[in-house]
DSSP file (Angstrom, degrees, kcal/mol; ACC not computed):
  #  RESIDUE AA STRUCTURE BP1 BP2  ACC     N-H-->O    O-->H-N    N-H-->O    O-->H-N    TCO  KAPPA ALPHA  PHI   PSI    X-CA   Y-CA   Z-CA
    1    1 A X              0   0    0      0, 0.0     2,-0.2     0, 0.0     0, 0.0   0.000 360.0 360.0 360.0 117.9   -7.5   17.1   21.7
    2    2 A X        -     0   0    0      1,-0.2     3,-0.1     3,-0.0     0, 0.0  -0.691 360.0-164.1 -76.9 152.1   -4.5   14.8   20.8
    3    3 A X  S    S+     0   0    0     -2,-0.2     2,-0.6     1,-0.2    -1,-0.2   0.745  72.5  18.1-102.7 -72.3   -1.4   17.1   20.7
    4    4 A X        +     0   0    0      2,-0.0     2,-0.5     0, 0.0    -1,-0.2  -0.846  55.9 165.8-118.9 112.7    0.9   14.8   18.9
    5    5 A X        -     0   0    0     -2,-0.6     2,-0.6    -3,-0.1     8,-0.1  -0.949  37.9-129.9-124.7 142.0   -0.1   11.9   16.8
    6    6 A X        +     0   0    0     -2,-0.5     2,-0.2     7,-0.1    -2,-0.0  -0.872  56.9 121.4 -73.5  79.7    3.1   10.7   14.5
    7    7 A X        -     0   0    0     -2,-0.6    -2,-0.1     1,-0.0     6,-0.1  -0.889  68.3-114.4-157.2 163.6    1.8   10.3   10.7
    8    8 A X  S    S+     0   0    0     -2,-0.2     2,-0.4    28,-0.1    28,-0.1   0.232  91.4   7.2 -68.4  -4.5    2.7   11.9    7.3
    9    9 A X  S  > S-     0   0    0     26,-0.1     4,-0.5   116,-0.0     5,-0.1  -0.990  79.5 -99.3-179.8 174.2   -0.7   13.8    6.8
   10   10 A X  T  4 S+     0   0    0     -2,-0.4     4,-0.3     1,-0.2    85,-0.0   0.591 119.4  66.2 -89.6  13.0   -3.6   14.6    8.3
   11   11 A X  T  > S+     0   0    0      2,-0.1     4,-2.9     3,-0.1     5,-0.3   0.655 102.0  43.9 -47.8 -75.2   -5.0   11.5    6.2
   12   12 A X  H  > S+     0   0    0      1,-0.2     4,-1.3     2,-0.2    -2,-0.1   0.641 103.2  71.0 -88.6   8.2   -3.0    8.8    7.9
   13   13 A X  H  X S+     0   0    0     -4,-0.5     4,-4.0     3,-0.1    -1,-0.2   0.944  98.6  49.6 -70.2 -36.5   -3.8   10.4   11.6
   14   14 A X  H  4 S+     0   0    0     -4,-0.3     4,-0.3     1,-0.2    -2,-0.2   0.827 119.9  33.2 -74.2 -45.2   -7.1    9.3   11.1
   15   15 A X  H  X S+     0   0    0     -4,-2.9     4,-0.7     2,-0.1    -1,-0.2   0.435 112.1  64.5 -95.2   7.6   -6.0    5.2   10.1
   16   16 A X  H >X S+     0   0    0     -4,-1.3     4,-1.8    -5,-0.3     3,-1.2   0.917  99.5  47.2 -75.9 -35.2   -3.2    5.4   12.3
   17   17 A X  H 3<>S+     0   0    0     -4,-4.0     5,-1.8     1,-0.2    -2,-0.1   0.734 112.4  49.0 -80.2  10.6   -5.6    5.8   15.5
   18   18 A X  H 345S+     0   0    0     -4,-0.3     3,-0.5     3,-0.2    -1,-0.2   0.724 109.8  57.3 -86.3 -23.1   -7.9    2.7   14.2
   19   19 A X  H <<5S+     0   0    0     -3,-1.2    -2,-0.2    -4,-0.7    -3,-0.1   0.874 104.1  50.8 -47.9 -47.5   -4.1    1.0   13.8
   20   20 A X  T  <5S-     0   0    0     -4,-1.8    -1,-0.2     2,-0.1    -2,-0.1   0.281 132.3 -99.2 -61.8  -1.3   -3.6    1.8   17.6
   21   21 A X  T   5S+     0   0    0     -3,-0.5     2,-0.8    -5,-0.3    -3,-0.2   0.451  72.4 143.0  39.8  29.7   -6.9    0.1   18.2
   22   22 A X      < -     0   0    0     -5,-1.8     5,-0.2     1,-0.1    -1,-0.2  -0.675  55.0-107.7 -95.9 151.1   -9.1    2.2   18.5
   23   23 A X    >>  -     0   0    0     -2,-0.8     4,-2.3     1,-0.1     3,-1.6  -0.064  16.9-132.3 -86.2 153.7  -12.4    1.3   17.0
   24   24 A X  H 3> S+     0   0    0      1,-0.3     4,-3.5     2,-0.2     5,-0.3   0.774 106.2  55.5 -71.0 -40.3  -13.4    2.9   14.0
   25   25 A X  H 34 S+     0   0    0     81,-0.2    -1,-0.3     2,-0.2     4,-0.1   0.811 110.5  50.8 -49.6 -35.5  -17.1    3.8   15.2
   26   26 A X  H <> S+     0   0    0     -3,-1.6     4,-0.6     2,-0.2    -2,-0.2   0.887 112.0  52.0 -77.1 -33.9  -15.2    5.7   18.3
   27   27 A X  H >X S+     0   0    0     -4,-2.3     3,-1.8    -5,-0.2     4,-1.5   0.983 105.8  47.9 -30.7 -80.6  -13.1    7.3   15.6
   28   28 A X  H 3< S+     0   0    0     -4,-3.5    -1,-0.2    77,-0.3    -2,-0.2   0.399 118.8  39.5 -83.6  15.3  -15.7    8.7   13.4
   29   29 A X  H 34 S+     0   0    0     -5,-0.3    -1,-0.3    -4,-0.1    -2,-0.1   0.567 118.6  45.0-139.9  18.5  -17.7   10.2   16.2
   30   30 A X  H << S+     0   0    0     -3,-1.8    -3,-0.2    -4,-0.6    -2,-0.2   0.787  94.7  89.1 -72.8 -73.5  -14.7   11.6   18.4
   31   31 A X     <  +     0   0    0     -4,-1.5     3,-0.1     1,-0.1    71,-0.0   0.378  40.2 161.4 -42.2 135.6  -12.9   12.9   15.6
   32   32 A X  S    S-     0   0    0      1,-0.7    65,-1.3    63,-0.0     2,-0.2   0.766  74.4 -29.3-102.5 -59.3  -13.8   16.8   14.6
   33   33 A X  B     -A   96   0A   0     63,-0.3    -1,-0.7     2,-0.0     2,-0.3  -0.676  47.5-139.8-164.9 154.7  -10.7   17.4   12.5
   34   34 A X        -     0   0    0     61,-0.9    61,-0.4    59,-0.2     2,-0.3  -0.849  18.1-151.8-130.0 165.5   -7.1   16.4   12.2
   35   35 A X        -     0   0    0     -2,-0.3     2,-0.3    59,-0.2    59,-0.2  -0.754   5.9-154.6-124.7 147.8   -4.3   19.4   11.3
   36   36 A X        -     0   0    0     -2,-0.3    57,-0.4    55,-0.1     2,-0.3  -0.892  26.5-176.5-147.9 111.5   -1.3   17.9    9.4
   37   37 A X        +     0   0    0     -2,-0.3     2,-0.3    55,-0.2    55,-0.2  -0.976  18.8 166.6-118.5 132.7    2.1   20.7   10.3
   38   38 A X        -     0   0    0     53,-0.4    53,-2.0    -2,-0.3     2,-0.4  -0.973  31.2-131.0-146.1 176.8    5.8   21.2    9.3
   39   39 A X  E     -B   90   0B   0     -2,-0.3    51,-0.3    51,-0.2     2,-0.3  -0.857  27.6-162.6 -96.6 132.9    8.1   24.1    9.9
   40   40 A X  E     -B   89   0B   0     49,-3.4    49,-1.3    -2,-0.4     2,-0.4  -0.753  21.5-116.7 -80.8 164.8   10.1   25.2    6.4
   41   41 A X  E     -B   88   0B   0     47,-0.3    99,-0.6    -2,-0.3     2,-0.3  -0.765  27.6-110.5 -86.7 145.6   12.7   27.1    6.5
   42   42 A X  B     -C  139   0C   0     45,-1.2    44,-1.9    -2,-0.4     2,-0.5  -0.549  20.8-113.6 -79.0 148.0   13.0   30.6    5.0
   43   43 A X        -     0   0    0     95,-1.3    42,-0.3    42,-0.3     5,-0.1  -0.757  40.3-114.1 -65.6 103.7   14.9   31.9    2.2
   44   44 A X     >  -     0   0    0     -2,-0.5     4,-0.6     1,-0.1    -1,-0.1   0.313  23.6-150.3  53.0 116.9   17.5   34.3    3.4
   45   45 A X  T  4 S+     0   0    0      2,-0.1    -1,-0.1    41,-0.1    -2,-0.0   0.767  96.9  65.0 -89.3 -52.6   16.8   38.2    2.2
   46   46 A X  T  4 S+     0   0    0      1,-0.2    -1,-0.1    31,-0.0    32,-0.1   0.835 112.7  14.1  25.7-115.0   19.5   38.5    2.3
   47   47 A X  T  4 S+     0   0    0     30,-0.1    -1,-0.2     2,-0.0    -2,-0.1   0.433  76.8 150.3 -73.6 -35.4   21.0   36.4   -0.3
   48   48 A X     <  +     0   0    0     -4,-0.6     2,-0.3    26,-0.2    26,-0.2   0.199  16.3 177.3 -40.7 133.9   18.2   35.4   -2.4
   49   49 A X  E     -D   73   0D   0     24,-6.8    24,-0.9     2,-0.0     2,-0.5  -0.924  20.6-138.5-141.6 169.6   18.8   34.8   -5.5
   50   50 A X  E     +D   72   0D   0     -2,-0.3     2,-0.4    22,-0.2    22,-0.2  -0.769  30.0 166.6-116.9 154.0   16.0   33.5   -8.2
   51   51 A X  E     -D   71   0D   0     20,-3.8     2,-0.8    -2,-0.5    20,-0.6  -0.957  40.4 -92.3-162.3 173.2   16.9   30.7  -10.7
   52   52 A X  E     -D   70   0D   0     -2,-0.4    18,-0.1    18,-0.2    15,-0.0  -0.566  41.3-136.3 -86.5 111.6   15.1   28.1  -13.4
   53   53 A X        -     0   0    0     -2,-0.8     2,-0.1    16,-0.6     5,-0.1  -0.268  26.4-102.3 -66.1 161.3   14.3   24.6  -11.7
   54   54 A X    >>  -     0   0    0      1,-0.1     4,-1.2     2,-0.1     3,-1.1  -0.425  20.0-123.8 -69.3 160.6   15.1   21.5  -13.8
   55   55 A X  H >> S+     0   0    0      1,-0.3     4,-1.7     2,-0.2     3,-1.3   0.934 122.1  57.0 -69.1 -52.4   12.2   19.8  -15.4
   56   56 A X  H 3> S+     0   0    0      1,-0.3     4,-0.7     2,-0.2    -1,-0.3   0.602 112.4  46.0 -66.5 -26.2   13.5   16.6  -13.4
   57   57 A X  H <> S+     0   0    0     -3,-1.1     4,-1.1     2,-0.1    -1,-0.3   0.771 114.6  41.4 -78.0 -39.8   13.0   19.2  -10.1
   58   58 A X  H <<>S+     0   0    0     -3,-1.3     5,-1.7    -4,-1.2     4,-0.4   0.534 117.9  50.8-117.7 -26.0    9.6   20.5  -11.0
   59   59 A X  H ><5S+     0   0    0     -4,-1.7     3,-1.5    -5,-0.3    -3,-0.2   0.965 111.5  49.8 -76.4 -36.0    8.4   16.5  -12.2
   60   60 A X  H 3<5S+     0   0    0     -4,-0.7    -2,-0.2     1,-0.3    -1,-0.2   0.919 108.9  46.2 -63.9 -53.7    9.7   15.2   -8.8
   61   61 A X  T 3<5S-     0   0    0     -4,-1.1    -1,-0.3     1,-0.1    -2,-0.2   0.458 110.7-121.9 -84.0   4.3    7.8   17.8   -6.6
   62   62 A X  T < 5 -     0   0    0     -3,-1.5    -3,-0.2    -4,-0.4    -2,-0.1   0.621  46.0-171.7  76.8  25.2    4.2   17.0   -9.1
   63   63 A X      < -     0   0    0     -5,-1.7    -1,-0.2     1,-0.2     4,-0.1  -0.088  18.1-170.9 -60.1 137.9    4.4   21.1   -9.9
   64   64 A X        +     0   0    0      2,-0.1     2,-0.2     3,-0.0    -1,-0.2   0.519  47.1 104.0 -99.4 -25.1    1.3   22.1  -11.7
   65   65 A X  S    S-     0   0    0      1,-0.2     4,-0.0    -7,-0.0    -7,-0.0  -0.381  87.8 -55.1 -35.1 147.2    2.4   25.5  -12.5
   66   66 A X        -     0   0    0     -2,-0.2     3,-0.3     1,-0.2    -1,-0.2  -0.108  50.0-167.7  77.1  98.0    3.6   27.8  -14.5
   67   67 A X  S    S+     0   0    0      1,-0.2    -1,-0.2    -3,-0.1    -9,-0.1   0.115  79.0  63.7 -43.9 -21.2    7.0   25.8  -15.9
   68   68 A X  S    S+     0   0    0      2,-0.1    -1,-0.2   -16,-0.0     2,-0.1   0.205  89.2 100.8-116.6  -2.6    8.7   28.8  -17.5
   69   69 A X  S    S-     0   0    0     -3,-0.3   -16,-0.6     1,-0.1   -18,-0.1  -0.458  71.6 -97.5-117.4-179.6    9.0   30.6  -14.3
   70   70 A X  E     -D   52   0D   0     -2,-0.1     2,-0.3   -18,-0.1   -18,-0.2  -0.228  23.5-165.5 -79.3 172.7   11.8   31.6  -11.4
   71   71 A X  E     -D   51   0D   0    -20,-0.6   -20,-3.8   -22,-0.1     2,-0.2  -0.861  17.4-137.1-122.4 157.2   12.2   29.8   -8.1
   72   72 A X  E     +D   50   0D   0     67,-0.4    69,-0.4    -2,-0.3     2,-0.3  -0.661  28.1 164.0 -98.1 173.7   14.3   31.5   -5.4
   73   73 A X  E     -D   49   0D   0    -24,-0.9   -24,-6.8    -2,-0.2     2,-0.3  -0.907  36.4-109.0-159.3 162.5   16.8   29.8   -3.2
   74   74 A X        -     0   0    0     10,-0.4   -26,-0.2    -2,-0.3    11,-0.0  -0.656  12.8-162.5-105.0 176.0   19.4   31.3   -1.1
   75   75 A X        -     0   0    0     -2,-0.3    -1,-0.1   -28,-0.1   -27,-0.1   0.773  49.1 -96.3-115.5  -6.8   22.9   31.1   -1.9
   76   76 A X        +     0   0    0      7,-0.1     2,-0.2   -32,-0.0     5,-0.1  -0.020  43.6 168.0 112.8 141.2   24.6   32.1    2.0
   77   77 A X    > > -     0   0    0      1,-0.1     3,-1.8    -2,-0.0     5,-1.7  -0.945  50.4 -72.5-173.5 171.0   25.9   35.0    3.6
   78   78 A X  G > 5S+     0   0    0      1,-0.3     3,-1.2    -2,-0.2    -1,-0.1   0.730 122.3  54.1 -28.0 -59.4   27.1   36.8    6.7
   79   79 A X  G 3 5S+     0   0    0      1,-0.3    -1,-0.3     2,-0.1   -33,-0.0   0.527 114.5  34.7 -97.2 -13.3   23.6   37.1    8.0
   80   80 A X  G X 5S-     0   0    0     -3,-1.8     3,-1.8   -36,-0.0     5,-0.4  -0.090 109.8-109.3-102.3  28.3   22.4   33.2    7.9
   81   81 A X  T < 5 -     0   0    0     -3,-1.2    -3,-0.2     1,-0.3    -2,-0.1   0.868  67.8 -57.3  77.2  47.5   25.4   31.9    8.6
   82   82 A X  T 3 <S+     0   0    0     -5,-1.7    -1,-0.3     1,-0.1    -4,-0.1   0.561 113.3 106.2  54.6  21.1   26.0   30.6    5.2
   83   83 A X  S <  S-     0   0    0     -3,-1.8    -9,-0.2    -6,-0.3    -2,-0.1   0.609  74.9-136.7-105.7 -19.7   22.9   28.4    5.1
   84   84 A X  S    S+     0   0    0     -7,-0.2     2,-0.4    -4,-0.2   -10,-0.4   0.745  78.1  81.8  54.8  40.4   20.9   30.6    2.8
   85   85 A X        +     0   0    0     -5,-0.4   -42,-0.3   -42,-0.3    -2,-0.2  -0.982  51.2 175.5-152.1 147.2   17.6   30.2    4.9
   86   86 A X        +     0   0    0    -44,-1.9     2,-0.2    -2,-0.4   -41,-0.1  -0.508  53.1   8.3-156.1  96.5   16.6   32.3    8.3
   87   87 A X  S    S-     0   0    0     -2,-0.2   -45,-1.2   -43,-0.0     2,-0.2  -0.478  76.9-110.4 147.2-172.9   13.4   32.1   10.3
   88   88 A X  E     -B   41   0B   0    -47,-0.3     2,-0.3    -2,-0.2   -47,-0.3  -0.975  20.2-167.1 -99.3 117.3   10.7   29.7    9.8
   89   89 A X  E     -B   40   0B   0    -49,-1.3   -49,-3.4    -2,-0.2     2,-0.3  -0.812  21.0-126.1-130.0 171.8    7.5   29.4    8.6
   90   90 A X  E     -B   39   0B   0     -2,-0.3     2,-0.5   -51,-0.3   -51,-0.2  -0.801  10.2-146.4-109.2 165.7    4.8   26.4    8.9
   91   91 A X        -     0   0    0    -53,-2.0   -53,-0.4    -2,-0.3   -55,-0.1  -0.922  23.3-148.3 -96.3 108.7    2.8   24.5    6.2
   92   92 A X        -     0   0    0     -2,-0.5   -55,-0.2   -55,-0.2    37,-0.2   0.086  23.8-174.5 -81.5-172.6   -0.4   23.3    7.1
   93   93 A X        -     0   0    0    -57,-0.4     2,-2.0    32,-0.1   -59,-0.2  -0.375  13.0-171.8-162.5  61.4   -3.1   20.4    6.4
   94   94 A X        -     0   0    0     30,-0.2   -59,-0.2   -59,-0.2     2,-0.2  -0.252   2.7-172.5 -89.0  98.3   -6.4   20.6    7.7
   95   95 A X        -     0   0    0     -2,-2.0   -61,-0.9   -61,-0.4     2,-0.2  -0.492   6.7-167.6 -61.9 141.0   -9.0   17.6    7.5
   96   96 A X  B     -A   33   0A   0    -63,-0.2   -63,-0.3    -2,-0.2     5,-0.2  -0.817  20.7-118.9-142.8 122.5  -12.1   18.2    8.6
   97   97 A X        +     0   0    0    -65,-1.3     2,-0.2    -2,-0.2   -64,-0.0  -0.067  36.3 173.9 -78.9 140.5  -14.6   15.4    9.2
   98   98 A X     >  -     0   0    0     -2,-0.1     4,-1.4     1,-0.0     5,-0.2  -0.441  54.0 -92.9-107.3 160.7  -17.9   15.3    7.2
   99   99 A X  H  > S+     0   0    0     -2,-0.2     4,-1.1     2,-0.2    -2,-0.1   0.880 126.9  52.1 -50.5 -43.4  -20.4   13.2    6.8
  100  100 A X  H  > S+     0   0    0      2,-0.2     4,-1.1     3,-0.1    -1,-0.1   0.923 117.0  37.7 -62.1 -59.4  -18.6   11.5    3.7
  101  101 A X  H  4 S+     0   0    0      2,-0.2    -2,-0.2     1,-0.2     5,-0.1   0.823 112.9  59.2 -83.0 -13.8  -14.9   10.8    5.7
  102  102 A X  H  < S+     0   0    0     -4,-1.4     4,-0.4     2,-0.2     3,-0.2   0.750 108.3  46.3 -97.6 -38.4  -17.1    9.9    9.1
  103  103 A X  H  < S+     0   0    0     -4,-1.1    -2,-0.2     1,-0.2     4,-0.2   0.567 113.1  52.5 -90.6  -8.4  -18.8    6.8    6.7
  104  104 A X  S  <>S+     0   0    0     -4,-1.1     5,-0.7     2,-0.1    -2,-0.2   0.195 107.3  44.5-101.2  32.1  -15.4    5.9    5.6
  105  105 A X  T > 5S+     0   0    0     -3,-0.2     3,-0.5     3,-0.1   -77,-0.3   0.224 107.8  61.2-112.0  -1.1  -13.8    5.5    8.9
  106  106 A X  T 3 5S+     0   0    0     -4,-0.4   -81,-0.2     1,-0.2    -3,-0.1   0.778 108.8  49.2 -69.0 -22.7  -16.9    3.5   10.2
  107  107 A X  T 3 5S-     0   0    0     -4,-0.2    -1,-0.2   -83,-0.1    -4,-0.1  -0.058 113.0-119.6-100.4  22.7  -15.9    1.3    7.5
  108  108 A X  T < 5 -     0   0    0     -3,-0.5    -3,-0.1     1,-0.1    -4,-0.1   0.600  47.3-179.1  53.1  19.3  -12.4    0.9    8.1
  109  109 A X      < -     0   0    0     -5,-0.7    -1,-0.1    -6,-0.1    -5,-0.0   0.002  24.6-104.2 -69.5 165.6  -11.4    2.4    4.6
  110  110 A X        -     0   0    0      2,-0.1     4,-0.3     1,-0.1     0, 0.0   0.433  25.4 -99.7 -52.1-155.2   -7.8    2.6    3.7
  111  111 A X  S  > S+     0   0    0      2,-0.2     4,-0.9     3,-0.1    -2,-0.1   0.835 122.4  48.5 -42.0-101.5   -5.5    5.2    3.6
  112  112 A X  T  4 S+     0   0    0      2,-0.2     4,-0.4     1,-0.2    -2,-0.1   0.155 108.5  62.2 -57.9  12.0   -5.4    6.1    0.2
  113  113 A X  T  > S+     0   0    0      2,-0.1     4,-4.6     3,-0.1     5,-0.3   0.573 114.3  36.2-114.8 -77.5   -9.7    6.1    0.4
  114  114 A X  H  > S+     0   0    0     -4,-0.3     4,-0.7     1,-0.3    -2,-0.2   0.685 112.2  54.4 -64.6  -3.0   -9.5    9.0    3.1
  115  115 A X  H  X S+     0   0    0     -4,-0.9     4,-2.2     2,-0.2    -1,-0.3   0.885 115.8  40.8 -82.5 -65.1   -6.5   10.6    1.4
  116  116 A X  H  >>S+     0   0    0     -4,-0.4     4,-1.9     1,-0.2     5,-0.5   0.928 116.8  52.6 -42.2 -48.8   -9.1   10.7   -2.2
  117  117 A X  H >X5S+     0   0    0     -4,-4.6     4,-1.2     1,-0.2     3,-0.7   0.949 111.6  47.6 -59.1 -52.1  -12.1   11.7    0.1
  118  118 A X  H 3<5S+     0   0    0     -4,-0.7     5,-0.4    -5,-0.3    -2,-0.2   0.605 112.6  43.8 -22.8 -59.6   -9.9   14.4    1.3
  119  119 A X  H ><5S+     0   0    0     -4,-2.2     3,-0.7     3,-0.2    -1,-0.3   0.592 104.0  58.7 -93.8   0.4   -8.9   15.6   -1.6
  120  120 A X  H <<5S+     0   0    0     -4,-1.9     2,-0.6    -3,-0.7    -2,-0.2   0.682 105.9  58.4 -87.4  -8.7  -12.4   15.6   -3.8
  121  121 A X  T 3<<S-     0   0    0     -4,-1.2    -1,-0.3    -5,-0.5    -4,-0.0  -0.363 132.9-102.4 -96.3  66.5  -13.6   18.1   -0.7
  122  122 A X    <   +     0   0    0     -3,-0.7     2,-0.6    -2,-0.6    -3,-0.2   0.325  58.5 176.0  41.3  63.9  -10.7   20.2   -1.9
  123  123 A X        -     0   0    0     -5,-0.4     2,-0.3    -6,-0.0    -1,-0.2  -0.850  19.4-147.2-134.1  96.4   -8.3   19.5    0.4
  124  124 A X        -     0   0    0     -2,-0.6   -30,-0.2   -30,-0.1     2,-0.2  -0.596  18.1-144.5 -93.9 128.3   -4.8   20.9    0.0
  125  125 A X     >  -     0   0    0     -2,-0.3     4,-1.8     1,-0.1     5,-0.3  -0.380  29.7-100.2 -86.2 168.5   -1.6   19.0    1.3
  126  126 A X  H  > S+     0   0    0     -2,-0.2     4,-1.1     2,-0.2    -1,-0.1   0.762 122.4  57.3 -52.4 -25.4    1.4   19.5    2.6
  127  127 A X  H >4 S+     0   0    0      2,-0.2     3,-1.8     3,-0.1     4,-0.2   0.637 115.0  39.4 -82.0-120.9    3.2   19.2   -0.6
  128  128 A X  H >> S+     0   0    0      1,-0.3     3,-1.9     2,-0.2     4,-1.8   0.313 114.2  62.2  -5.3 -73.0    0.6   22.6   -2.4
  129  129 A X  H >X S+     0   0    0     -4,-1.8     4,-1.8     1,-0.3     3,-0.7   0.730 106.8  39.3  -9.8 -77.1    1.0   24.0    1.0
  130  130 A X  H <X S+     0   0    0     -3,-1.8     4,-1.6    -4,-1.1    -1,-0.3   0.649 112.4  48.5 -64.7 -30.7    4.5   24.2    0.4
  131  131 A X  H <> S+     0   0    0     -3,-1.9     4,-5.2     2,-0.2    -1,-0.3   0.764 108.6  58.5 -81.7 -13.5    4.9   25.3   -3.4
  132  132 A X  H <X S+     0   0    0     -4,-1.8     4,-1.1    -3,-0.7    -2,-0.2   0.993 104.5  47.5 -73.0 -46.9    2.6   28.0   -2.8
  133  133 A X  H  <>S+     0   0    0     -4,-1.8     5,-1.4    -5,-0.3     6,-0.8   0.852 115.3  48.2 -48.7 -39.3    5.0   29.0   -0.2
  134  134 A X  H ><5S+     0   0    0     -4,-1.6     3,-3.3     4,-0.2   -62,-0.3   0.979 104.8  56.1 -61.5 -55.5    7.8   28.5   -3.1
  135  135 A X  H 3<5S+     0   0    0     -4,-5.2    -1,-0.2     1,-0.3    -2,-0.2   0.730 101.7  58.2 -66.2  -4.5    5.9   30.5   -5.7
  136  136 A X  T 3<5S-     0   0    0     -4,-1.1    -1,-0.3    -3,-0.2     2,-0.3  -0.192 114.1-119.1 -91.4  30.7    5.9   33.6   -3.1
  137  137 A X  T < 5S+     0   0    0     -3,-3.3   -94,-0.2     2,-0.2    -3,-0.2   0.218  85.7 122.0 102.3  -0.7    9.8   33.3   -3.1
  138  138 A X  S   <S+     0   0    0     -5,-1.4   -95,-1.3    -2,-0.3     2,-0.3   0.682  76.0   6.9 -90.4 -12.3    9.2   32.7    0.6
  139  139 A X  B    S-C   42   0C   0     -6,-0.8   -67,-0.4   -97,-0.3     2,-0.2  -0.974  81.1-102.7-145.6 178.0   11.0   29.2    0.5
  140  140 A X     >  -     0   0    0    -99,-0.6     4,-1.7    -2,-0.3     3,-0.3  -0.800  26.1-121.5-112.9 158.2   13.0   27.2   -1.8
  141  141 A X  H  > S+     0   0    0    -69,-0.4     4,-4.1     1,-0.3     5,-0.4   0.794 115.8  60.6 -65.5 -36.6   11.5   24.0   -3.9
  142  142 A X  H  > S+     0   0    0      2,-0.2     4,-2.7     1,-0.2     5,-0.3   0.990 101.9  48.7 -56.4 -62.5   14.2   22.1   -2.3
  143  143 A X  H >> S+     0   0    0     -3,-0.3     4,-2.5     1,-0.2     3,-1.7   0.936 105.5  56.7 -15.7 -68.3   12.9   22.9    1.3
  144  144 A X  H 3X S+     0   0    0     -4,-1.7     4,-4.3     1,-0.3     3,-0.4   0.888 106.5  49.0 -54.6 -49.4    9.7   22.0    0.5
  145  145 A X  H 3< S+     0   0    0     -4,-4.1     5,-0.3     1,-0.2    -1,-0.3   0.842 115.0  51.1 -49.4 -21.5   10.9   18.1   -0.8
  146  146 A X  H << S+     0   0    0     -4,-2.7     3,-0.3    -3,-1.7    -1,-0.2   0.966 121.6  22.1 -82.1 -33.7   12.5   17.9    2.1
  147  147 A X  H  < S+     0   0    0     -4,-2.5     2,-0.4    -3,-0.4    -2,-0.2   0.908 115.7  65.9 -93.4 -29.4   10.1   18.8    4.7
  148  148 A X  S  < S-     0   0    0     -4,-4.3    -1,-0.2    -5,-0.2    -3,-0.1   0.091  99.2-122.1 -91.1  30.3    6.5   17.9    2.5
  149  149 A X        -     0   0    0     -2,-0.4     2,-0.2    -3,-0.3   -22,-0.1   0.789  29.0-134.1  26.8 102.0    7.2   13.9    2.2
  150  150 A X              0   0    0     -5,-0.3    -1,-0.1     1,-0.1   -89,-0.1  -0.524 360.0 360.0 -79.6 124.7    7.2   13.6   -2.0
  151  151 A X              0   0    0     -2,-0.2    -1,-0.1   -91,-0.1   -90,-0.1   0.099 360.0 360.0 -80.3 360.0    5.2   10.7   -2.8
């Protein structure tokens, strides 16, 4: 079990350690799984208050949703300490290796090849992670660009 590998997704764990050298056959038949984490911060209860993102907001973050509807954010108070966010919660990523991602890391494939395999096995990122978390009011769209690295 690696504890901490330093990559943007659970995607580039998988060609950073053939970057590191290790060889790509020892990869795809070590590897079970990689998990992809960040913490968001939470909206305030506080404080919450719901409002309409900009088009320019909603293009940025790729949203696929429902366009016409609210986002929350907080706006600060006594009880976050003006920050309009309190607690944390995480967003996940979970690869899991197949027969399919296990013949493209024998084969050295890119990146962007095990990010595509990834996502035709339905594969949710850290960015969906994170607006789902948005469209429950449980964090604001802004969080999520900040913590879910916007491509």
């Amino acid at each position: 079990v690696l504890s901490t590998l330093h990559t943007n997704d659970s995607a580039g764990a998988v060609t950073r350690l053939m970057d590191m050298g290790v060889e790509s056959y020892k990869v795809a038949a070590a590897l079970v799984g990689v998990v992809a984490q960040r913490l968001l911060r939470t909206i305030c209860p506080k404080c919450r208050t719901t409002y309409y993102p900009t088009e320019d907001q909603l293009n940025m973050l790729h949203y696929e949703g429902d366009r016409r509807r609210t986002f929350s954010r907080g706006t600060g108070c006594r009880e976050c300490y003006d920050t309009g966010f309190q607690g944390r919660m995480g967003i996940y990523e979970v690869l899991l290796m197949d027969p399919t991602l296990r013949g493209l890391v024998v084969a050295e494939a890119s990146l962007e090849q095990v990010r595509d395999c990834y996502r035709e096995q339905g594969g949710k990122s850290l960015l969906e992670s994170g607006l789902e978390l948005a469209e429950r009011e449980l964090t604001s769209l802004d969080e999520v660009a900040r913590v879910a690295f916007v491509e």
